[in-house]
Each structure stands twice: as structure tokens, then as C-alpha cells.
Backbone of each chain as nested JSON, in Angstrom:
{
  "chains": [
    {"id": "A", "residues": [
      {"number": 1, "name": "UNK", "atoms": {"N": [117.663, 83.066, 114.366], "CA": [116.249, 83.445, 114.374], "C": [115.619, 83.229, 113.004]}},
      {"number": 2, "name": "UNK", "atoms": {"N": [114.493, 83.066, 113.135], "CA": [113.571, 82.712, 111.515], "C": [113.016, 84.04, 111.233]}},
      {"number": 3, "name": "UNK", "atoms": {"N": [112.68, 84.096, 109.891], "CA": [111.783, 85.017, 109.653], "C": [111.055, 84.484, 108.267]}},
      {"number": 4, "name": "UNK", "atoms": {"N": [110.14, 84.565, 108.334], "CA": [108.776, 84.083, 107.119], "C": [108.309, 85.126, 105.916]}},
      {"number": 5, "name": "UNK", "atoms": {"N": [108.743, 85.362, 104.952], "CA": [108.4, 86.344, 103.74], "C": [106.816, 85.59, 103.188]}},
      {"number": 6, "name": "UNK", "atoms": {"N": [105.936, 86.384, 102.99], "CA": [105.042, 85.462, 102.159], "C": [104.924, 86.58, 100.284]}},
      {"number": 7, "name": "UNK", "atoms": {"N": [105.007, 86.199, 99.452], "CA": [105.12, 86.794, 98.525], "C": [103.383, 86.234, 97.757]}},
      {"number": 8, "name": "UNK", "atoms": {"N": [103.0, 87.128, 97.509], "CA": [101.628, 87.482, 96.46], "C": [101.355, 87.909, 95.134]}},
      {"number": 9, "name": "UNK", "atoms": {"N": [101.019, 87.586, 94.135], "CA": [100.403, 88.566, 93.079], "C": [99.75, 89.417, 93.476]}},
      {"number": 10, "name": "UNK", "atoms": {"N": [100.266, 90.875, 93.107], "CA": [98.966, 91.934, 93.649], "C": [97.97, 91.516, 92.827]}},
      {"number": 11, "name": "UNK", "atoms": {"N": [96.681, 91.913, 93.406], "CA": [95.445, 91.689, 92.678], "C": [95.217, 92.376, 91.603]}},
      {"number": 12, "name": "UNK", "atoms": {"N": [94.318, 91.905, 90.966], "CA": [94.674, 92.446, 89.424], "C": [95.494, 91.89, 88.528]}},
      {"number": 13, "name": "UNK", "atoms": {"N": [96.594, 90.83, 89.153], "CA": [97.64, 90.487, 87.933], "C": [97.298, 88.843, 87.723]}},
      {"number": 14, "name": "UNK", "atoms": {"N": [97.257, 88.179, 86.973], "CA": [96.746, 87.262, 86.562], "C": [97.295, 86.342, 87.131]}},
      {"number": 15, "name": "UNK", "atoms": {"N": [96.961, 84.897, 87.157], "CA": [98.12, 84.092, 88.404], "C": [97.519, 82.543, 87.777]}},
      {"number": 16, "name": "UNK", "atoms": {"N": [98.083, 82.397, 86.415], "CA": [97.547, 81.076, 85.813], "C": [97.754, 79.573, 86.796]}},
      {"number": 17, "name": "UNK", "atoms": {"N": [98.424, 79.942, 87.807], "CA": [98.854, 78.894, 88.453], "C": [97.472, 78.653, 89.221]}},
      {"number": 18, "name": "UNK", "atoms": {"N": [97.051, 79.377, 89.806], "CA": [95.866, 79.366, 90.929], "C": [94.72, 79.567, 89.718]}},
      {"number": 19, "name": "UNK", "atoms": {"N": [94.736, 79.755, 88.478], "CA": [93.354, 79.378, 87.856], "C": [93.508, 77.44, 87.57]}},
      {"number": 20, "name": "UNK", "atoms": {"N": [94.726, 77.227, 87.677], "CA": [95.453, 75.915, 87.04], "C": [94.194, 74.764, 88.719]}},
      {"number": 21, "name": "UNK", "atoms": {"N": [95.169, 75.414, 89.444], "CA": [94.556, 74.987, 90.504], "C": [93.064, 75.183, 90.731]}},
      {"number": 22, "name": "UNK", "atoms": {"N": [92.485, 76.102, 90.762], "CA": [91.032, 76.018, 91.05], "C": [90.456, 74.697, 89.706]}},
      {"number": 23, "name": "UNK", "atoms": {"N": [90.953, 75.172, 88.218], "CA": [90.17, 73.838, 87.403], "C": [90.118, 72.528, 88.226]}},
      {"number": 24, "name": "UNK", "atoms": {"N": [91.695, 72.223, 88.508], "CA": [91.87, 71.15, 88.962], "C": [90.823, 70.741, 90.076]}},
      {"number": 25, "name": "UNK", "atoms": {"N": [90.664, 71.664, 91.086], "CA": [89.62, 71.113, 92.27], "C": [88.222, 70.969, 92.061]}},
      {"number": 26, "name": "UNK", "atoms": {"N": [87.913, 71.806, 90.505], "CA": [86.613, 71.493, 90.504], "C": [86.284, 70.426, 89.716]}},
      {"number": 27, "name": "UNK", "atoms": {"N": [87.798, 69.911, 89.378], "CA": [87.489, 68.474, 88.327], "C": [87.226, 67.348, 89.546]}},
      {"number": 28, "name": "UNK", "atoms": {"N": [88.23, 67.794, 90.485], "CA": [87.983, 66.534, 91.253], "C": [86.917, 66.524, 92.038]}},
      {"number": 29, "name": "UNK", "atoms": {"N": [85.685, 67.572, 91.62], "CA": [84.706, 67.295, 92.438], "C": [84.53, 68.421, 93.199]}},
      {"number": 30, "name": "UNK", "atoms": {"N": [85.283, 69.328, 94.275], "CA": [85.522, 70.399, 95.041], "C": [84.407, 71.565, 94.314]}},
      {"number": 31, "name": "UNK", "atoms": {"N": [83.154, 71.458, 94.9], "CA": [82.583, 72.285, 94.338], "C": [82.926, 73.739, 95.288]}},
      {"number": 32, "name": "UNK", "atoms": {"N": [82.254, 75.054, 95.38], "CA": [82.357, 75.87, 96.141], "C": [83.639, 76.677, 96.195]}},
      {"number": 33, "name": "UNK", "atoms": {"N": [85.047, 76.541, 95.473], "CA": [85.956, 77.122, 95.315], "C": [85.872, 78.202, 94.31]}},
      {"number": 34, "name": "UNK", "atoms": {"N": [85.665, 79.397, 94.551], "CA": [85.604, 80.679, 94.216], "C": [86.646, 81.062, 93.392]}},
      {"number": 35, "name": "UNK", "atoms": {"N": [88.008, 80.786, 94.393], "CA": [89.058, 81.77, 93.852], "C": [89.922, 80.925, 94.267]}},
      {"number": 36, "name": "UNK", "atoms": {"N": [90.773, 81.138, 93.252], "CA": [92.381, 80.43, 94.384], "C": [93.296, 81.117, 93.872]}},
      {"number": 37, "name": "UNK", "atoms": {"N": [94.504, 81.398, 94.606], "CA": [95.877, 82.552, 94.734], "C": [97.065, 81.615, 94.601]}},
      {"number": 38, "name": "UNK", "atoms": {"N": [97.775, 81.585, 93.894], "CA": [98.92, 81.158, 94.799], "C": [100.254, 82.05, 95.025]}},
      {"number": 39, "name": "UNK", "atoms": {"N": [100.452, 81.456, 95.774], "CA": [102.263, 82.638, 96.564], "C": [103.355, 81.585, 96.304]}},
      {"number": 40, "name": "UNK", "atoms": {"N": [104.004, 82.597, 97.619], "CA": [105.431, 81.909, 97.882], "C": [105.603, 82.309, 99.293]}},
      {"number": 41, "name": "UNK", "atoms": {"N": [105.969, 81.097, 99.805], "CA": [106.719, 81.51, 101.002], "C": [107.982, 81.022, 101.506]}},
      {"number": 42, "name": "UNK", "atoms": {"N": [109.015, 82.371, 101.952], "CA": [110.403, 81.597, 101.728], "C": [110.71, 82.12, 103.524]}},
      {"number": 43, "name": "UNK", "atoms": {"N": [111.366, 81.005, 103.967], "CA": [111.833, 80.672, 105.512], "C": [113.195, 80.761, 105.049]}},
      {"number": 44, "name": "UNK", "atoms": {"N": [113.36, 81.943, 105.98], "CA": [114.824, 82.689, 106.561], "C": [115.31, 82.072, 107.578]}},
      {"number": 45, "name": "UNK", "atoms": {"N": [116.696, 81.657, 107.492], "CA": [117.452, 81.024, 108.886], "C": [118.093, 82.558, 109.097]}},
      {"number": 46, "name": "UNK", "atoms": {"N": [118.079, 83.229, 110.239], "CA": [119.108, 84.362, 110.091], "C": [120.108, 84.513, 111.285]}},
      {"number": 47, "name": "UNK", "atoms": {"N": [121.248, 84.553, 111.136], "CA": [122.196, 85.083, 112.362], "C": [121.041, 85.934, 113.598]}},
      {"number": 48, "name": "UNK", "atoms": {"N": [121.366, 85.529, 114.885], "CA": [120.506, 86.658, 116.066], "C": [121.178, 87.825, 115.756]}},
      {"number": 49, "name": "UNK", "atoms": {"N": [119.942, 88.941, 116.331], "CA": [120.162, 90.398, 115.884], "C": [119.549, 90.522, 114.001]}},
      {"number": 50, "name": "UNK", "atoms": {"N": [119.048, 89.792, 113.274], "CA": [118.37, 90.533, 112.383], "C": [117.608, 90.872, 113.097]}},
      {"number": 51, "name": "UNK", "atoms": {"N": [117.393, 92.119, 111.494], "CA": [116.253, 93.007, 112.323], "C": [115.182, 93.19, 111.031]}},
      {"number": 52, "name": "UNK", "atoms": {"N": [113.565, 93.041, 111.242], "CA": [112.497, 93.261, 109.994], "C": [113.266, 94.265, 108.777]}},
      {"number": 53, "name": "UNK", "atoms": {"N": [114.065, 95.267, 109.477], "CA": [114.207, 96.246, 108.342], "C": [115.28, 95.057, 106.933]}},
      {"number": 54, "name": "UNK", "atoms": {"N": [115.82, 94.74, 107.573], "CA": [117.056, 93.855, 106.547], "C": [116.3, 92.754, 105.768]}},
      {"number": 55, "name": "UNK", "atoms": {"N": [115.249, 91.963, 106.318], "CA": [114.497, 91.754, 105.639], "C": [113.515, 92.134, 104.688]}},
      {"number": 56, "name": "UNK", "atoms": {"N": [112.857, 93.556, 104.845], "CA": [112.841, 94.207, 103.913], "C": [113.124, 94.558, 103.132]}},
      {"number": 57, "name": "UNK", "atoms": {"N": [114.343, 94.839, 103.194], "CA": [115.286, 94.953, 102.131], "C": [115.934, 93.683, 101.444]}},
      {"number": 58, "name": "UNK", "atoms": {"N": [115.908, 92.586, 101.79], "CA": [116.343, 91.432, 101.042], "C": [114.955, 91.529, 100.281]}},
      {"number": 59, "name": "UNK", "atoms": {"N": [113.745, 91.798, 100.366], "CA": [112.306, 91.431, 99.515], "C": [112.448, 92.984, 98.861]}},
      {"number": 60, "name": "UNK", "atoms": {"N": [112.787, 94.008, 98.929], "CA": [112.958, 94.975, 97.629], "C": [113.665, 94.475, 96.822]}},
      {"number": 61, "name": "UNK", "atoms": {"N": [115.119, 94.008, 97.497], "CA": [116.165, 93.888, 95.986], "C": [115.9, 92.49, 95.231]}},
      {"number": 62, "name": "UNK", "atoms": {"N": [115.774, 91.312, 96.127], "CA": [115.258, 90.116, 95.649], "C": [114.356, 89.12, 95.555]}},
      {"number": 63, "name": "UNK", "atoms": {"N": [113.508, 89.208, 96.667], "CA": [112.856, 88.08, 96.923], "C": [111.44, 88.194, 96.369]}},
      {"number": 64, "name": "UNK", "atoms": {"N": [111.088, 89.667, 96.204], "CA": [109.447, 90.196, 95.459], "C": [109.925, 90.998, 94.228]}},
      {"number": 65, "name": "UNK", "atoms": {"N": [109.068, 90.863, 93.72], "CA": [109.019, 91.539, 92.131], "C": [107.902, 92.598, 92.2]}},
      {"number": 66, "name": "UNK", "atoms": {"N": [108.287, 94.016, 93.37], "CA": [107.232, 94.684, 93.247], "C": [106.396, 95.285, 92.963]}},
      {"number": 67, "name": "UNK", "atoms": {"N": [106.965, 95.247, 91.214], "CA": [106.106, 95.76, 90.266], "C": [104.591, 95.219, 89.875]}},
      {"number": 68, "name": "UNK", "atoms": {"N": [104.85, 93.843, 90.44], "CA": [103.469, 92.688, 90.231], "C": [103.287, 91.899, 91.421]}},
      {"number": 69, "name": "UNK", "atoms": {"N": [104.293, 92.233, 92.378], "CA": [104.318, 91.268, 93.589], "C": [103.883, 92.127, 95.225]}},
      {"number": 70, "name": "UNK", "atoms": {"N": [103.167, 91.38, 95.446], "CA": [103.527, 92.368, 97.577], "C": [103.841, 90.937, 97.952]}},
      {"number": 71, "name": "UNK", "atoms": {"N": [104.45, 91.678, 99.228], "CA": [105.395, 91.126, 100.083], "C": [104.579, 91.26, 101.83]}},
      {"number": 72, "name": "UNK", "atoms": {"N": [105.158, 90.682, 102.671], "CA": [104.563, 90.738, 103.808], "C": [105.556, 89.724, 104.954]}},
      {"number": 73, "name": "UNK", "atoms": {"N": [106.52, 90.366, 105.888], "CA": [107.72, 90.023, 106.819], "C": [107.135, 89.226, 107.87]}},
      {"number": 74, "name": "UNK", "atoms": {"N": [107.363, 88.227, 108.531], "CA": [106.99, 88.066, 109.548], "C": [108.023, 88.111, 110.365]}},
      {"number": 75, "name": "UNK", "atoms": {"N": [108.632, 87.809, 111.638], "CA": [109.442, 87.582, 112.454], "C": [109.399, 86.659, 113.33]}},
      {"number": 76, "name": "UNK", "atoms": {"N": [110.731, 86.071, 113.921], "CA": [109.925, 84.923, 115.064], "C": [109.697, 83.626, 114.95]}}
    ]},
    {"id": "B", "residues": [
      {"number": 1, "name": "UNK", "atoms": {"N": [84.619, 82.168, 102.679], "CA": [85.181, 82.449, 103.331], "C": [86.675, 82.053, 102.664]}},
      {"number": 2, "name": "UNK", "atoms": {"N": [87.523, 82.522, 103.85], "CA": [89.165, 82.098, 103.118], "C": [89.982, 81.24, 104.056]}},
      {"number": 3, "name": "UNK", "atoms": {"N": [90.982, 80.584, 103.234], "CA": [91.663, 79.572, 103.918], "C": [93.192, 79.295, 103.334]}},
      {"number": 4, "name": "UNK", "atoms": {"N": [94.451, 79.309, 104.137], "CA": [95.496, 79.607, 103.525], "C": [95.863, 77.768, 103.836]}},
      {"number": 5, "name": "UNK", "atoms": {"N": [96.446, 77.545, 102.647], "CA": [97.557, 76.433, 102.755], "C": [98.757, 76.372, 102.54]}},
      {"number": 6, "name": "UNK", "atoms": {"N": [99.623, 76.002, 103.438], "CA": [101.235, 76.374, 103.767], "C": [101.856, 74.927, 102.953]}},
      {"number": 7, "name": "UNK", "atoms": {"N": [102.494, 74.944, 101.778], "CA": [103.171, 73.683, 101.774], "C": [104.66, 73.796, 101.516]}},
      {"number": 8, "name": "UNK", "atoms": {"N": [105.17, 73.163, 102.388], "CA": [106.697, 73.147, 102.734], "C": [107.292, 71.912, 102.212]}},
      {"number": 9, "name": "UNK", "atoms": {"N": [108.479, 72.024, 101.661], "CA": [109.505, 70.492, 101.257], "C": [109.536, 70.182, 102.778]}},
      {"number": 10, "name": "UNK", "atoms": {"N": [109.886, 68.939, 102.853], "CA": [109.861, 68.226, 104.523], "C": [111.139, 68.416, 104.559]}},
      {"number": 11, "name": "UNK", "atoms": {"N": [111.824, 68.406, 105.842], "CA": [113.511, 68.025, 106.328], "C": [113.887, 67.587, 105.588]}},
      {"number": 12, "name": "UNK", "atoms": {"N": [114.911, 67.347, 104.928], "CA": [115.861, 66.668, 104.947], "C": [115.456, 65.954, 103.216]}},
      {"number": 13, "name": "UNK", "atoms": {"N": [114.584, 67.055, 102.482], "CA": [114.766, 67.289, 100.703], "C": [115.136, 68.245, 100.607]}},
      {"number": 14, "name": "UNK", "atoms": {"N": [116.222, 67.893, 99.289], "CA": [116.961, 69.231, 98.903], "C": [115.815, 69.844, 98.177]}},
      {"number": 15, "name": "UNK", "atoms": {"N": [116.189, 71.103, 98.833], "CA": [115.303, 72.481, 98.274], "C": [116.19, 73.717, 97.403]}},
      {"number": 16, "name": "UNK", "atoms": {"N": [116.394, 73.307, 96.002], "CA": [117.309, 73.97, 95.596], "C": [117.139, 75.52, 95.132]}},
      {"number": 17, "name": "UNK", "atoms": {"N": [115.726, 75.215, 95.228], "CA": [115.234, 77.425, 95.184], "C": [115.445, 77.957, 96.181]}},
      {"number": 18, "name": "UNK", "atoms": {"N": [115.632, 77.005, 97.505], "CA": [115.787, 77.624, 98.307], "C": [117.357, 78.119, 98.453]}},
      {"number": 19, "name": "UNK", "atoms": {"N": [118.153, 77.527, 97.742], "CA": [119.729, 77.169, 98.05], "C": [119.999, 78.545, 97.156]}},
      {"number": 20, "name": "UNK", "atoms": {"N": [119.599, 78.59, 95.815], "CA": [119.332, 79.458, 95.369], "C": [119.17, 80.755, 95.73]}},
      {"number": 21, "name": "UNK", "atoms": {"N": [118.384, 80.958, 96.33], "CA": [117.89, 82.162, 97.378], "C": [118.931, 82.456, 98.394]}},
      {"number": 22, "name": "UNK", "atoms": {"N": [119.42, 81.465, 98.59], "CA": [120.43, 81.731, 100.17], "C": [121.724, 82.38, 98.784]}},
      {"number": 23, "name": "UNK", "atoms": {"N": [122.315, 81.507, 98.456], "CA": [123.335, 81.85, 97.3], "C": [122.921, 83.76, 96.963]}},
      {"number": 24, "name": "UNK", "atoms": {"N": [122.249, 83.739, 96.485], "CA": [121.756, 85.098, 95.917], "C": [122.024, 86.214, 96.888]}},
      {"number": 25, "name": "UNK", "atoms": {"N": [121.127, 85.972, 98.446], "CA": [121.493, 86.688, 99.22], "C": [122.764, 87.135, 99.404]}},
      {"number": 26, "name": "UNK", "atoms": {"N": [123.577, 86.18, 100.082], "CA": [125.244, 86.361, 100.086], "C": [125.727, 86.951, 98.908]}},
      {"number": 27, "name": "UNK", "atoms": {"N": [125.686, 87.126, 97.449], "CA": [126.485, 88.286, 96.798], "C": [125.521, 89.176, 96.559]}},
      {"number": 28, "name": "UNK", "atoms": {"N": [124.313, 89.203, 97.787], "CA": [123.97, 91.277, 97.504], "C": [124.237, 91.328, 98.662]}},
      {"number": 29, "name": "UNK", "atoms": {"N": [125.043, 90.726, 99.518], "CA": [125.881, 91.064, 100.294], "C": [125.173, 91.402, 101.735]}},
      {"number": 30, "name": "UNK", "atoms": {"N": [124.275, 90.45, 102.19], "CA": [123.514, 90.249, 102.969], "C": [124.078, 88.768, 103.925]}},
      {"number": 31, "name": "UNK", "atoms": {"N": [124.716, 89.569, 104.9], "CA": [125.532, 88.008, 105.625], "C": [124.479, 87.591, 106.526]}},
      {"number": 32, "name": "UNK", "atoms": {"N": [124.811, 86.474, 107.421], "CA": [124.509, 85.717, 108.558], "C": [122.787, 85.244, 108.072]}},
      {"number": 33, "name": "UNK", "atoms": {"N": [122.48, 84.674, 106.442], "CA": [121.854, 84.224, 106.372], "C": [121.897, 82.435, 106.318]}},
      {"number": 34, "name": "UNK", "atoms": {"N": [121.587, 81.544, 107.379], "CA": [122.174, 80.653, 107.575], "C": [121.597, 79.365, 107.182]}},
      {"number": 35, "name": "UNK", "atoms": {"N": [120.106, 79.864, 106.375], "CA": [119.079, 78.954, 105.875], "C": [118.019, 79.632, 104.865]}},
      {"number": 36, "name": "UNK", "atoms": {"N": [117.473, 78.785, 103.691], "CA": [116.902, 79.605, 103.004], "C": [115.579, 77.792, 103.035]}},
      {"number": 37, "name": "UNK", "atoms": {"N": [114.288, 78.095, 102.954], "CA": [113.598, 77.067, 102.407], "C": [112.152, 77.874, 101.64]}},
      {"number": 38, "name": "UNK", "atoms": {"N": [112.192, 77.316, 100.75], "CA": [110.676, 77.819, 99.675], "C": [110.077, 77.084, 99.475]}},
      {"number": 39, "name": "UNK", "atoms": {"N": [108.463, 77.56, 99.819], "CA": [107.477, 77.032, 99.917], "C": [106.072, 77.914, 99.163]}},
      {"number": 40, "name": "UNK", "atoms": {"N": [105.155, 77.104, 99.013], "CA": [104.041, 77.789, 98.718], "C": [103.111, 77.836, 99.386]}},
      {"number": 41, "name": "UNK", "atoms": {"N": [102.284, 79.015, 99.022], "CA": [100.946, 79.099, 99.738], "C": [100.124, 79.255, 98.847]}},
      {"number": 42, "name": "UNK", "atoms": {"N": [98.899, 79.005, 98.869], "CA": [97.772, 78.608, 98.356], "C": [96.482, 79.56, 99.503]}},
      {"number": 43, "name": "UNK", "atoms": {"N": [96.16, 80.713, 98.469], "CA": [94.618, 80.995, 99.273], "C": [93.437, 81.066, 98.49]}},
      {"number": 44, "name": "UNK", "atoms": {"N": [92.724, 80.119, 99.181], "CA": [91.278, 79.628, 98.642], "C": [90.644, 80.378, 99.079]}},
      {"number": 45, "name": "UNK", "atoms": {"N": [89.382, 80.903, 98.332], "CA": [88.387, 81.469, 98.245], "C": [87.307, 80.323, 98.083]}},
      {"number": 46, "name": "UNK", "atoms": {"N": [86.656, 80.136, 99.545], "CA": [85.781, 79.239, 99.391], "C": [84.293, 79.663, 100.215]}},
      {"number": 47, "name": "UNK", "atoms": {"N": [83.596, 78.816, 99.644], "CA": [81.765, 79.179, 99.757], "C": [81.675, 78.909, 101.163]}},
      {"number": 48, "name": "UNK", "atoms": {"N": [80.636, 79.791, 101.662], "CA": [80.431, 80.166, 103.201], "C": [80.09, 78.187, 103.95]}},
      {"number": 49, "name": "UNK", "atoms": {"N": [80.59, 77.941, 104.801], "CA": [80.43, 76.427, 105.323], "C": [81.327, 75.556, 104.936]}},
      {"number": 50, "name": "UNK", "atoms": {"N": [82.16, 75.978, 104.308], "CA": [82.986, 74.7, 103.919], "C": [83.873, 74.566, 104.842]}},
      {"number": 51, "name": "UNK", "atoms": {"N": [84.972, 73.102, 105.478], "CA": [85.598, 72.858, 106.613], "C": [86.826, 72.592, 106.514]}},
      {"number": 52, "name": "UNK", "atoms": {"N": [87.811, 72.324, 107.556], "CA": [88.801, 72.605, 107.166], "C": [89.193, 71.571, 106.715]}},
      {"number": 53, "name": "UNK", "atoms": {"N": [88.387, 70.075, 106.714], "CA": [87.841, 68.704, 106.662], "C": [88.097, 68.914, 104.988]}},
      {"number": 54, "name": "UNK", "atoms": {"N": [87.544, 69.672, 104.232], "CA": [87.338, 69.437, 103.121], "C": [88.9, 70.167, 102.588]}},
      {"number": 55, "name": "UNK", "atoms": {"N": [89.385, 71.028, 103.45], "CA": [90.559, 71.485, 103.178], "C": [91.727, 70.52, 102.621]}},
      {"number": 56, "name": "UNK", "atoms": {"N": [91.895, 70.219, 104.077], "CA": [92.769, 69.265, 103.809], "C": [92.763, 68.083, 102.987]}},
      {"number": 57, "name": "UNK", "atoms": {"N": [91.647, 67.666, 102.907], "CA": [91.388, 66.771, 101.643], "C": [91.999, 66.838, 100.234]}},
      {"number": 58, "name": "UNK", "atoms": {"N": [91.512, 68.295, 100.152], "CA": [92.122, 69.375, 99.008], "C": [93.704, 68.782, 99.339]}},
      {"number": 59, "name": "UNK", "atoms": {"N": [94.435, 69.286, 100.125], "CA": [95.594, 69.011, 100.372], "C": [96.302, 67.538, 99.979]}},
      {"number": 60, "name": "UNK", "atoms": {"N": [95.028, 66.434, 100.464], "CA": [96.002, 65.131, 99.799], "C": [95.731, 65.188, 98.56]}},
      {"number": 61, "name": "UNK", "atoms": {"N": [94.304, 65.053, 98.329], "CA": [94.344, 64.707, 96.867], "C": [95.024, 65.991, 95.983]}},
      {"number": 62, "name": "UNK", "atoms": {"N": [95.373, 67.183, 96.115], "CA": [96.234, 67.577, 95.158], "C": [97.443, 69.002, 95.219]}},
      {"number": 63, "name": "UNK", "atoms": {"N": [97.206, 69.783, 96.19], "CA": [97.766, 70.601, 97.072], "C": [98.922, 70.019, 96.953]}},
      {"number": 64, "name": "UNK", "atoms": {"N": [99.494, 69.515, 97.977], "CA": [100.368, 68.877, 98.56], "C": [100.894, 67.473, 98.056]}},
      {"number": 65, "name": "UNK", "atoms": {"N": [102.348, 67.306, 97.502], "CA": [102.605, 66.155, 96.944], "C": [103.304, 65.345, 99.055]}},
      {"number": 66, "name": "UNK", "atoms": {"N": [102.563, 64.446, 99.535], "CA": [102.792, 64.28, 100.755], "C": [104.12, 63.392, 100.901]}},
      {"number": 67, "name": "UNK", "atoms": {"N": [104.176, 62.933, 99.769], "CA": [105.882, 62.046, 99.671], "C": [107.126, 62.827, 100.237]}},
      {"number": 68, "name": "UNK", "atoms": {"N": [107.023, 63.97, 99.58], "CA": [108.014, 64.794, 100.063], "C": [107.473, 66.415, 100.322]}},
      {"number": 69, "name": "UNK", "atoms": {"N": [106.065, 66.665, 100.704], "CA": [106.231, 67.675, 101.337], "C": [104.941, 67.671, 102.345]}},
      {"number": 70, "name": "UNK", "atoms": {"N": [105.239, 68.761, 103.339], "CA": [104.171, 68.996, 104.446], "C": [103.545, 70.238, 104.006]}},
      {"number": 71, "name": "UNK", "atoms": {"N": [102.296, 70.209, 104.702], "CA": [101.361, 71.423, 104.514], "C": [100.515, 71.675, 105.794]}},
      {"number": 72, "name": "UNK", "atoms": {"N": [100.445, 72.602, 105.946], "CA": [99.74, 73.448, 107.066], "C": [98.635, 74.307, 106.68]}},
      {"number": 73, "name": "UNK", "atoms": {"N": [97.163, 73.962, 106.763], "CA": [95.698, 74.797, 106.971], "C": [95.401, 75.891, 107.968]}},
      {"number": 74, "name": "UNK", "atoms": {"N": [95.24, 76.763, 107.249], "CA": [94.74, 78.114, 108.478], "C": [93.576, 78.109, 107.772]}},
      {"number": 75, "name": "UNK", "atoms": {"N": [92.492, 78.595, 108.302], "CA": [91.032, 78.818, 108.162], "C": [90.656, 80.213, 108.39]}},
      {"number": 76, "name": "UNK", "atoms": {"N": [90.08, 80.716, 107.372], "CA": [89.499, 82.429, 108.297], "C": [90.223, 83.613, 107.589]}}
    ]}
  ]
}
């Protein structure tokens, strides 16, 4: 079974990558871009029978940095 | 309005953050993880009317390196 983590900067924390990116689009012209974020998203192959909670817990101990990061499980 | 872009390494490139990630899992001792792949997401903050036309555009010209990776537009 899959499961989809998407990892975020909480707001508020600076994210030079997505200011990197917005310059870039407005060099190339892209007017109208406000804001840009960037993440991570990491695709789980998992044995059947995981369950959201174990994934949770793989994104406390490793996969988010929740001091500056949220996290968000998908399943499926 | 907002718009997420999914960009994934394609099949069959090594994805070594992802290998990484799988590695990691297995000594915090998290079994039957049988695939790991990392990807980014990208959320734009963009001016009311813009399409997903202009999205993806975004996507070739700089989002997305298309040689070796895919990307996926959600809108909204």
C-alpha cells in the first residue's frame, strides 16, 4: 500500500527556496505570483496492514522537523 | 488563488533521498517499508484568473526539470 507525507514550512519560517522561485518566475515574465512555498513530498511503498498511526510516527521521529516543519499523511 | 505542483523523479531515476529515507527508516526500526521516493511540491500563490495553462507553463519552463522528472497541477 502507498502512503503520501507532504512536509511544509510552518508559516512564519522563511523558505529561501520558494522566494528563489517566485524571483525566478517573475524574471521569466510570470507576472501575478504572490507567494510561492516549497515542500516535500515523500511516497511510501508499505507492507499491507500499515496503518496512518505508523506513519505518523515515521514523520515525528524522521521525516518532519517539527519544530519548523508540519506534516500532513495521506493514505491510499 | 492557489495551486499545488507535484514534481516527482520519473521511474526508473535513481532517487537517492529517497533510498536514504527508506535506509533511515529500517534502523528506527520501522519494517515492511518497501519503497521510499522524494519529491517536491511547490504552492503558488497566484492572482485571481490565472490558469492552469499558465501553470504548467511555469512547470516547463522552470518547475520541473522534464528530462528526468514528472509533475502534476492541482488548482484551487
Amino acid at each position: 500500500m502507498k502512503a503520501r507525507v507532504f512536509v511544509m514550512l510552518k508559516n512564519g519560517v522563511l523558505d529561501p527556496q520558494g522566494e528563489a522561485v517566485r524571483h525566478a518566475l517573475g524574471s521569466l515574465g510570470f507576472d501575478g505570483v504572490e507567494g510561492v512555498r516549497q515542500g516535500k513530498v515523500i511516497e511510501l511503498d508499505l507492507a499491507e496492514g500499515s496503518t496512518e498511526a505508523t506513519v505518523t510516527e515515521m514523520c515525528e521521529k524522521l521525516l518532519a522537523n517539527t519544530v519548523i516543519e508540519s506534516y500532513r499523511v495521506e493514505m491510499g
